[in-house]
C-alpha positions as CSV (number, residue, x, y, z in Angstrom):
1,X,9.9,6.9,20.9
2,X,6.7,8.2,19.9
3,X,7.3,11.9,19.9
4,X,6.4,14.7,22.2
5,X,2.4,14.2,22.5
6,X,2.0,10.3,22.7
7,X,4.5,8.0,24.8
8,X,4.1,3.9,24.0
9,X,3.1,2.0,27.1
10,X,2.1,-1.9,27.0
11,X,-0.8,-3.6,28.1
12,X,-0.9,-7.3,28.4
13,X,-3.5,-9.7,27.6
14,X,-2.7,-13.2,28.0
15,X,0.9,-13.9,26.6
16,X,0.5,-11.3,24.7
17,X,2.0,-7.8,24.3
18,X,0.8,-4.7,22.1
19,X,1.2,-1.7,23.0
20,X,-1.4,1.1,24.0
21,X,-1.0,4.9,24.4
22,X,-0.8,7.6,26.9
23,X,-1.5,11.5,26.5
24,X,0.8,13.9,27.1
25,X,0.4,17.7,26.9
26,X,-3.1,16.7,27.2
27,X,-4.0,20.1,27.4
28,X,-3.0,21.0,23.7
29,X,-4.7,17.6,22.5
30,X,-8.4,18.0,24.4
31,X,-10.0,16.4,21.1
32,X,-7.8,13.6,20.6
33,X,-9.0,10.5,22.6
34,X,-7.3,7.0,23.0
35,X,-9.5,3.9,22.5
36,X,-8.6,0.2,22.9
37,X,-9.7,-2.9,21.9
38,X,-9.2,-6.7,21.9
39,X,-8.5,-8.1,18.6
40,X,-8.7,-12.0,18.9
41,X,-6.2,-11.8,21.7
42,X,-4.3,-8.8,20.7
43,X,-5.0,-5.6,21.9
44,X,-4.8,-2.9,19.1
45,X,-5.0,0.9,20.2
46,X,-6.9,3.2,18.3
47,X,-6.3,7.4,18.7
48,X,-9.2,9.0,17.6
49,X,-10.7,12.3,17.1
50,X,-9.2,15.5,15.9
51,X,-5.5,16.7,17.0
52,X,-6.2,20.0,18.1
53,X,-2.4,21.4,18.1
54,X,-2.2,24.6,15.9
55,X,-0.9,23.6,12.4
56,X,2.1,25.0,12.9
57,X,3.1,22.5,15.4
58,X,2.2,19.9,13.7
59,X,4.3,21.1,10.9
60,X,0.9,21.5,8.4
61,X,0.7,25.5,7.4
62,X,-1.5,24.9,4.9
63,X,0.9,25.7,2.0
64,X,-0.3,27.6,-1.1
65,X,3.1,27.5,-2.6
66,X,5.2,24.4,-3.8
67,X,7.9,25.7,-2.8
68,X,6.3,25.7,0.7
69,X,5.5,22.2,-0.1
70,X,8.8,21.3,-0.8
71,X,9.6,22.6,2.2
72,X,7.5,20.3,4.3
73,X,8.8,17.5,2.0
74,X,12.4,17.9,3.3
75,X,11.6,18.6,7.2
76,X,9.4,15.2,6.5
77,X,12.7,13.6,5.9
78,X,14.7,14.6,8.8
79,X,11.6,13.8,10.8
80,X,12.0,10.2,9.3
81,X,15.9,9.7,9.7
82,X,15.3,11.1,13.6
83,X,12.4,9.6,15.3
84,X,10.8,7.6,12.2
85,X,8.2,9.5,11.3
86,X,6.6,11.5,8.3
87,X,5.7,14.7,9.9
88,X,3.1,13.7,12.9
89,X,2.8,10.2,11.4
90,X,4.4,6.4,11.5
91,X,6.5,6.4,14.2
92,X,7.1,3.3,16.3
93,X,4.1,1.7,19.0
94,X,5.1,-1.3,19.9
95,X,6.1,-3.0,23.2
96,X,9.6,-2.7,24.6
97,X,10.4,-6.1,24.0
98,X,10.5,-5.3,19.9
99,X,12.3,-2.1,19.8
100,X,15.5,-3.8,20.0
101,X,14.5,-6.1,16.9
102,X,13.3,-3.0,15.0
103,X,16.3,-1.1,15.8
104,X,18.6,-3.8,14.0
105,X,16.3,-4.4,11.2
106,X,16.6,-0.3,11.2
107,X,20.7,-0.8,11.0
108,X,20.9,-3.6,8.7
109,X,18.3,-1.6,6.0
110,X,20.4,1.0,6.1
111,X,23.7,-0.9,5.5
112,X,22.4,-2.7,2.6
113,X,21.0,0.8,1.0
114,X,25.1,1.8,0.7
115,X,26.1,-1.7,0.5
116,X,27.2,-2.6,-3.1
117,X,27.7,-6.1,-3.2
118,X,24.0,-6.0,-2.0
119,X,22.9,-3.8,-4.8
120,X,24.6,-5.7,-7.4
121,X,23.0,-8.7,-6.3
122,X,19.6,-7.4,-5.7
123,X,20.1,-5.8,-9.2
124,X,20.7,-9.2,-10.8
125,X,17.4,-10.5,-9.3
126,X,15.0,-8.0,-10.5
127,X,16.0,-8.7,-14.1
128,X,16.9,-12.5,-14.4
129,X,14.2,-13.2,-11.8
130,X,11.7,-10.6,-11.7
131,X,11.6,-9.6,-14.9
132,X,12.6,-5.8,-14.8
133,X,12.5,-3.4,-16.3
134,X,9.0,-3.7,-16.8
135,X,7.4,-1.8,-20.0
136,X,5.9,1.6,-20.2
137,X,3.3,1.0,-22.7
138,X,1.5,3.3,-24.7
139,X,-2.5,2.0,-24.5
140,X,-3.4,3.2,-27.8
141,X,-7.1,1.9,-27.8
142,X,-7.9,3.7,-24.7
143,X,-5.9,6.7,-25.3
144,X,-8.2,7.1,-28.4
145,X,-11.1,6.0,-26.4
146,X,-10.8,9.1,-24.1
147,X,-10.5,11.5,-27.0
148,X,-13.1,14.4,-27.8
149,X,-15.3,14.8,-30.5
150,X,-12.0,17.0,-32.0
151,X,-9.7,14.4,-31.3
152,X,-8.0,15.8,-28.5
153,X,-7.4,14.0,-25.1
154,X,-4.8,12.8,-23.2
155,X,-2.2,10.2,-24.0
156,X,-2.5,6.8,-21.7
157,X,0.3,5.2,-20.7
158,X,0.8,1.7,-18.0
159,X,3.5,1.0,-16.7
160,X,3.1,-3.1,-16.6
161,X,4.0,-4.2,-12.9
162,X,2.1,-7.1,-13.8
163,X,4.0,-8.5,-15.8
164,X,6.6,-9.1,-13.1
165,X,7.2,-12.7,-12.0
166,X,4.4,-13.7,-10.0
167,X,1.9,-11.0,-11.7
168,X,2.2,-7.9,-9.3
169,X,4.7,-5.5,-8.2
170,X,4.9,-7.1,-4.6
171,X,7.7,-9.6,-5.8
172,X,9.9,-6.1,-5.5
173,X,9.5,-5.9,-2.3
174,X,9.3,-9.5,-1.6
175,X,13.2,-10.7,-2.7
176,X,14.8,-7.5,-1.9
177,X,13.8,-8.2,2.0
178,X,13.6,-11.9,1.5
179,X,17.9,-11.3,0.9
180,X,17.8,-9.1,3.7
181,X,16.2,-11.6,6.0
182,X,18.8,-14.1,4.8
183,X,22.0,-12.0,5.2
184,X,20.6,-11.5,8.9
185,X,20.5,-15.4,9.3
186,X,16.8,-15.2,9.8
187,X,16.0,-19.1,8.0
188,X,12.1,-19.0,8.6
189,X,10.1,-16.1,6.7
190,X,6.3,-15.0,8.1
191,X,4.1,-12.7,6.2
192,X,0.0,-12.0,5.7
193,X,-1.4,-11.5,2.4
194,X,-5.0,-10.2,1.0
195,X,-5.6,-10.5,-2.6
196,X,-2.4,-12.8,-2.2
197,X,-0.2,-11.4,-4.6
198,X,2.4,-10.6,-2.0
199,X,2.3,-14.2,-0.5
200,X,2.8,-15.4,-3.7
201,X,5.7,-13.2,-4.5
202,X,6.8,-13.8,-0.8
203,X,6.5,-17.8,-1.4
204,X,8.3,-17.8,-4.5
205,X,11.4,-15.5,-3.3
206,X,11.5,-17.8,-0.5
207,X,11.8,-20.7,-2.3
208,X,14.1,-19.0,-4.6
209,X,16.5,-18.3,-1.5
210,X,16.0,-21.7,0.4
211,X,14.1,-20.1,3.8
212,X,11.2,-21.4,5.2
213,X,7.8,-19.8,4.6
214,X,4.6,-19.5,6.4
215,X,1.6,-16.9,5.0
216,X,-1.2,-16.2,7.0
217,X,-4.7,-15.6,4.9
218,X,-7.8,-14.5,5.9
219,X,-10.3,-17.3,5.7
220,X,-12.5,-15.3,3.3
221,X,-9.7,-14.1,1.3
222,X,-8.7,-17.6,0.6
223,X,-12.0,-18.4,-0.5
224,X,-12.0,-15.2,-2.9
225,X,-8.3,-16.0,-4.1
226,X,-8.1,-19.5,-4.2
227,X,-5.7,-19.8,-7.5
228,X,-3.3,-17.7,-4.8
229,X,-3.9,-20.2,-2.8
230,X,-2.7,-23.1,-4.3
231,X,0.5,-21.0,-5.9
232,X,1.7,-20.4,-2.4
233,X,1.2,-24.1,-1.5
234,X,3.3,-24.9,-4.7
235,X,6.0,-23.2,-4.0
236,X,6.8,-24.8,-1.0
237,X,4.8,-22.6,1.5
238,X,2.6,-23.1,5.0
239,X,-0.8,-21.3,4.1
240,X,-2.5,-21.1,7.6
241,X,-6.3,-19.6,7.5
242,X,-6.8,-17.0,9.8
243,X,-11.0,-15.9,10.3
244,X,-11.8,-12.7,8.7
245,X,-9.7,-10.9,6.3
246,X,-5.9,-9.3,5.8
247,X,-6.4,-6.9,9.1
248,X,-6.9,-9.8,11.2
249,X,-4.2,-12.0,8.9
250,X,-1.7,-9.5,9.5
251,X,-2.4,-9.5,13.1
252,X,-1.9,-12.9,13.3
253,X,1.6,-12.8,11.8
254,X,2.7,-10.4,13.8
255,X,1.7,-13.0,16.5
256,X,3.5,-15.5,15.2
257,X,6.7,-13.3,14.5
258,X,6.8,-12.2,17.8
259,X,6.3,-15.7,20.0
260,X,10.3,-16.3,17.7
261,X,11.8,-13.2,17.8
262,X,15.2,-14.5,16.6
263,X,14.7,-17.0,14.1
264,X,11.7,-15.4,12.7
265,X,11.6,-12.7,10.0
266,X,8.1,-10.6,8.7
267,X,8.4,-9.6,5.8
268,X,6.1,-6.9,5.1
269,X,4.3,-6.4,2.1
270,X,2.5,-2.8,2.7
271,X,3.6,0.4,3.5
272,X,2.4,0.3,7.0
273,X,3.2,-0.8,10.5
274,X,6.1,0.5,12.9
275,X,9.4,1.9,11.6
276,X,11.4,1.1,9.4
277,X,8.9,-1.3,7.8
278,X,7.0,1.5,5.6
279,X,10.5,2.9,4.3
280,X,11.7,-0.5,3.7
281,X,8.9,-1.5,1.5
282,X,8.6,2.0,-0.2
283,X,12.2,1.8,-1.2
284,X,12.3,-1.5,-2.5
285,X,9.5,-0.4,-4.5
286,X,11.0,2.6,-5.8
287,X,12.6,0.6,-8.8
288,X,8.9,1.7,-10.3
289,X,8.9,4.8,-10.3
290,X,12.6,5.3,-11.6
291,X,12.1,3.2,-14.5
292,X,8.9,5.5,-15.1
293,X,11.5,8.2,-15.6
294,X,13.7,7.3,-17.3
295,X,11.6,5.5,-20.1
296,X,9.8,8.7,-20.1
297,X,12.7,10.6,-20.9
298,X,13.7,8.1,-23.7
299,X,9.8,7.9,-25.4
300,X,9.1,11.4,-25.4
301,X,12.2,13.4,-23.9
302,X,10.4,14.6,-20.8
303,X,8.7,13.7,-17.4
304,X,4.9,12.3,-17.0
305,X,2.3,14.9,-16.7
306,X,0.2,13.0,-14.2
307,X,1.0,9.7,-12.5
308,X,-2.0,7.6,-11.4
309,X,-2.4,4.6,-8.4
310,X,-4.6,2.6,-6.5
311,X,-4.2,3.0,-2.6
312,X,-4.9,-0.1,-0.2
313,X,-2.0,0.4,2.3
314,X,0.1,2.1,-0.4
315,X,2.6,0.1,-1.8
316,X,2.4,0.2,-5.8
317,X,1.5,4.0,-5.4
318,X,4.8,4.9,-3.2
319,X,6.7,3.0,-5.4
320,X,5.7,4.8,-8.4
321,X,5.3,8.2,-6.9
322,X,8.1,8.7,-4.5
323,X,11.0,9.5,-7.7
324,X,8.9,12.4,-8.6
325,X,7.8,13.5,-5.3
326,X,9.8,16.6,-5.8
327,X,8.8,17.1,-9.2
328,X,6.6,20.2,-8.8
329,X,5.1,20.0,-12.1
330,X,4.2,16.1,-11.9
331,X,0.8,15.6,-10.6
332,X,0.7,12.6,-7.9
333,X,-3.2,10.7,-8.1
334,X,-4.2,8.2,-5.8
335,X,-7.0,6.3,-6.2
336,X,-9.3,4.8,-3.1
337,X,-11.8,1.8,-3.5
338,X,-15.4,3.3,-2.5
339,X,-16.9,0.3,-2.5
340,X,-20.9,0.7,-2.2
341,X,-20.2,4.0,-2.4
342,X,-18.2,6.0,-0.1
343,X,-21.0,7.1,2.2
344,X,-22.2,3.4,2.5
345,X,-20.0,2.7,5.1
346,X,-19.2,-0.2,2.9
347,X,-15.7,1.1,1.3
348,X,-11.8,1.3,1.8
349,X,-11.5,5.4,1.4
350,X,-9.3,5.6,4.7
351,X,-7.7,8.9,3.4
352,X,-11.2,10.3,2.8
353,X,-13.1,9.4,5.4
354,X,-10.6,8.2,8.2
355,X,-9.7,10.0,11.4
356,X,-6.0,9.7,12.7
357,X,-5.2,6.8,15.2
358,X,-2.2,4.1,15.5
359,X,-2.7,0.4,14.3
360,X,-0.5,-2.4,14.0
361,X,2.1,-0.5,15.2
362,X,1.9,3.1,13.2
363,X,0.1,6.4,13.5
364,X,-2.1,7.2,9.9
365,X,-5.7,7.8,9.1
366,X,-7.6,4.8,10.1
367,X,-11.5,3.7,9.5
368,X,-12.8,3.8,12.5
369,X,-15.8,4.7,14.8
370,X,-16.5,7.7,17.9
371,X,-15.5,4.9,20.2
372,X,-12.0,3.7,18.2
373,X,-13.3,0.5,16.9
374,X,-12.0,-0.1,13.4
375,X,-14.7,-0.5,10.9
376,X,-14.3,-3.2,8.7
377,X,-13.1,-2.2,4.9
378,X,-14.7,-3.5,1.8
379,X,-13.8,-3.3,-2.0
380,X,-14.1,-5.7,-4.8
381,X,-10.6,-5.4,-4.7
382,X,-9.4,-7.5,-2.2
383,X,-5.9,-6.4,-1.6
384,X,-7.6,-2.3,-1.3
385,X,-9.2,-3.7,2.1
386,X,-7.0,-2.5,4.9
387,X,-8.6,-0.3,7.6
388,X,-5.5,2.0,7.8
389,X,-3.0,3.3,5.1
390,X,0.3,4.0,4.4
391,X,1.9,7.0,6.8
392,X,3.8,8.9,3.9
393,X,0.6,8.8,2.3
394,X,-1.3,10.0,5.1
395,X,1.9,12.9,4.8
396,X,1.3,13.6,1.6
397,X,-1.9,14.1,2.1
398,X,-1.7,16.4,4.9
399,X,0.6,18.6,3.2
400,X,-0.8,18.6,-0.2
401,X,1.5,17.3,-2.4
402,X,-0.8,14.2,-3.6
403,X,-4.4,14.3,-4.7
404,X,-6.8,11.6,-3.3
405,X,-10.2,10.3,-5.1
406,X,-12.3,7.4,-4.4
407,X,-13.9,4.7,-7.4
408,X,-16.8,2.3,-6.2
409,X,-16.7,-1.3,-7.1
410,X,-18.9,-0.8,-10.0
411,X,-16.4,1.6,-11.5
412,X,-13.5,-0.7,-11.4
413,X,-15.3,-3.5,-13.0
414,X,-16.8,-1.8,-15.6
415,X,-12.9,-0.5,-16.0
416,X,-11.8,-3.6,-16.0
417,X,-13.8,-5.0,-19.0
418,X,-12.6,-1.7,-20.9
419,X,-9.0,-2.6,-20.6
420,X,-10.1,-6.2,-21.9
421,X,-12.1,-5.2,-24.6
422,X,-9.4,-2.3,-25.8
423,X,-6.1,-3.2,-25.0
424,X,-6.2,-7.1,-24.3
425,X,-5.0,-6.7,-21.1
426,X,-6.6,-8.1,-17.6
427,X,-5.5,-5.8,-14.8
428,X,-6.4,-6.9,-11.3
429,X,-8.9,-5.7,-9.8
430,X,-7.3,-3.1,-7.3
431,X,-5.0,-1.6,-10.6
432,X,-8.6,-1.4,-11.8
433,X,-9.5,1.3,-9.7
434,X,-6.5,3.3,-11.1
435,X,-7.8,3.0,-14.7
436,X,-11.5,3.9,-13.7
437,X,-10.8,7.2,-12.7
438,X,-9.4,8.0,-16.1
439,X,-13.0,8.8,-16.4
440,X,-13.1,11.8,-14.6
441,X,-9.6,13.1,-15.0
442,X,-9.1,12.3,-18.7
443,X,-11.9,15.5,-19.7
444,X,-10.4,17.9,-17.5
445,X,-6.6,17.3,-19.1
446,X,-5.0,18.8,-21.7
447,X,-4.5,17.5,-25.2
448,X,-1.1,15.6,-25.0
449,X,-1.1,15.4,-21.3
450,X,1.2,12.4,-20.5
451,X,-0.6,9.5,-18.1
452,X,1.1,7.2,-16.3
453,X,-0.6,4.7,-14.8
454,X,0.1,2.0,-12.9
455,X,-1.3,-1.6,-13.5
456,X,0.2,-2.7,-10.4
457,X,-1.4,-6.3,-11.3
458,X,-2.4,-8.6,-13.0
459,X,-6.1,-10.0,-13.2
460,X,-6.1,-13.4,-13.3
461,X,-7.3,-14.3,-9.5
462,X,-10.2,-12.2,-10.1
463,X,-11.5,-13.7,-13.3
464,X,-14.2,-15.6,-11.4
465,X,-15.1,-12.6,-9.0
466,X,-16.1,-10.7,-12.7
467,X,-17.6,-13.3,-14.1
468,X,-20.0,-13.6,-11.6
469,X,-20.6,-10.0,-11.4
470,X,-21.6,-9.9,-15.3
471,X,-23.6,-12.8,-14.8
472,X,-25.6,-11.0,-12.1
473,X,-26.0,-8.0,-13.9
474,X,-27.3,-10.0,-17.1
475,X,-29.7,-11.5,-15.1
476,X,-31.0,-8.5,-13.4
477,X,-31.1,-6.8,-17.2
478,X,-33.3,-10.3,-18.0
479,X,-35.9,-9.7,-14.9
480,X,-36.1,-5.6,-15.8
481,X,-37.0,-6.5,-19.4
């Protein structure tokens, strides 16, 4: 279940079940240790430290080719389809007692992938309900903003997820498995939400589809995103406060899901947690990425040079990478949150400072100490604060295919006004981590480089959050004057 170095075993703490892990081979792994903790009645395993296999077994040979690349791309897939895994990543830790459900979600994903009565219908709600296709639109303002002294630069596209129903791109992922959940007979939907953008898309696909719906929230997320909120709670749904933040939210969910196994469905909104829920949220959010391509080919006849994302868990930048991820020639940026800066020890940077361990049910790069406690995340962006990430990203990573940088929270605001001021366009805050790095890659670029990036959001909730921050930073210009 877990693959040939890690086999799932449960431990139980009150009524209830998580798994933890055992080492096998242990002499091949001598720096990879297994941690535990209790997580408000849940025990959550951490793996930490260093794998020491050779990279060959792990399937990592350093590749200085694409082609070699490419390579690792496609034994990444078989990998998936056989054990559910991307390369030494995902995979499936859970106890016993969920395999079974996993298994059939596994089966019924699949069928609705080749099922065309499914397709058609999904088809229908993306564009009389969602909204798609979305725009790819050319940001004239900041493409001219980012030009030289000669007039050269880049040119800036977005590609306007938040314009979707609801405001994000979550509402993709959101009614494609709220119609999966209902073809299974599931009537009562669970889910956790951060920024709250996918319990809002969650909410509303529910109430679109006549199921129940119950969100869990972090208590201080709820405070931060209180317009979400009240959305959630007009549409019909249960918002139930959780203390602390998505991480323990999601937790909580799981919870829940678990104590009602077959009348329960969670629906997951990021790319993480056991198989198949990262594939089923990256392919329901592929519908990005291939309308990037083909309204590419119809503006300018060709591909994107370089395609730019935020990374919390991973969703919105799977969903607009994944159509080119064998597009040698297509660059493939994602964008961290740094928070205070990423050697505060205040940030969300799990791929660049995280170590690999398994959480909430997956194996990827977590934030987390010597001693396998996760550290708690931070970013101005709320929905960037997840401890652990995505485990195709995590892939990509290893392998080399996608680039990873980090922007502090002062970046993304000050990126946020600039899209204001230039284009007339709020982002949300997480998409504004996306933009602010067009400050450091837009120099090093090519005149006439196409940029796609994606505003995976839309700013609204986090109106108040700048507000107060250009308040503060007025007053602090008052005191130094």
């Amino acid at each position: 279940m877990a693959g040939n170095n890690l086999q799932s075993t449960i431990s139980v703490h009150g009524r209830t079940l998580y798994p933890t892990c055992k080492l096998l081979n242990s002499s091949k792994m001598l720096g990879f240790s297994l941690q535990s903790r209790t997580d408000r009645g849940l025990i959550v395993c951490s793996a930490v430290g260093h794998n020491t296999l050779n990279s060959d077994e792990l399937g990592l040979r350093n590749p200085t080719r694409t082609s070699e690349i490419l390579e690792l791309i496609d034994q990444g897939e078989k990998t998936l389809a056989n054990s559910g895994k991307f390369g030494r990543f995902g995979g499936i830790f859970v106890p016993e007692t969920l395999i079974t459900c996993l298994k059939k979600l596994e089966v019924e994903f699949n069928w609705v992938l080749h099922d065309p009565q499914f397709q058609e219908e999904l088809s229908i709600a993306l564009k009389d309900y969602v909204g798609r296709e979305t725009p790819l639109y050319f940001a004239e303002r900041l493409t001219n903003y980012y030009r030289n002294k000669n007039g050269e630069g880049p040119e800036i596209y977005l590609k306007r997820e938040d314009l979707t129903h609801g405001g994000a791109h979550k509402i993709n992922n959101a009614m494609a498995q709220a119609m999966l959940a209902k073809r299974m007979g599931r009537k009562s939907i669970v889910a956790a939400t951060g920024a709250g953008q996918h319990g809002v898309a969650t909410a509303a696909a529910c109430a679109k589809l006549g199921l129940d719906c119950t969100i869990f929230m972090g208590s201080i997320d709820m405070q931060r995103q209180s317009s979400n909120v009240l959305l959630m709670e007009h549409t019909g749904a249960q918002v139930k406060s959780v203390a602390g933040t998505f991480k323990d939210a999601t937790s909580e969910a799981i919870r829940s899901c678990v104590g009602n196994l077959q009348g329960s469905y969670y629906l997951a909104g990021t790319a993480v947690g056991p198989h198949p829920c990262p594939s089923m949220v990256r392919e329901f959010q592929t519908v990005i990425g291939k309308e990037t391509r083909k309204q590419a080919m119809e503006k300018w006849s060709g591909k994107p040079d370089v395609l730019v994302a935020c990374v919390g868990s991973g969703s919105n930048a799977l969903g607009l990478f994944h159509e080119f991820i064998r597009d040698e020639d297509v660059r493939l940026i994602g964008v961290e949150a740094a928070g205070y800066g990423i050697d505060s020890g205040k940030h969300s940077a799990t791929l660049a400072k995280g170590e690999v361990g398994v959480y909430h049910g997956a194996m990827s790069y977590l934030l987390q100490d010597d001693e396998g406690q996760i550290i708690g995340p931070h970013s101005i962006g709320v929905g960037l604060e997840y401890p652990g990430v995505s485990p195709e990203l995590s892939f990509l990573k290893d392998i080399g295919r996608a680039e990873f940088y980090s922007i502090t929270d002062e970046e993304a605001l000050e990126a946020y006004t600039r899209l204001c001021r230039l284009e007339g366009i709020f982002p949300a805050l997480e998409a504004a981590h996306a933009l602010a790095y067009l400050e450091k890659l837009c120099p090093t670029l090519a005149s006439g480089t196409k940029v796609v990036v994606n505003c995976s959001g839309r700013g609204d909730k986090d109106a108040g959050t700048v507000f107060k921050y250009q308040h503060k930073m007025e007053g602090e210009q008052e005191q130094s004057e």
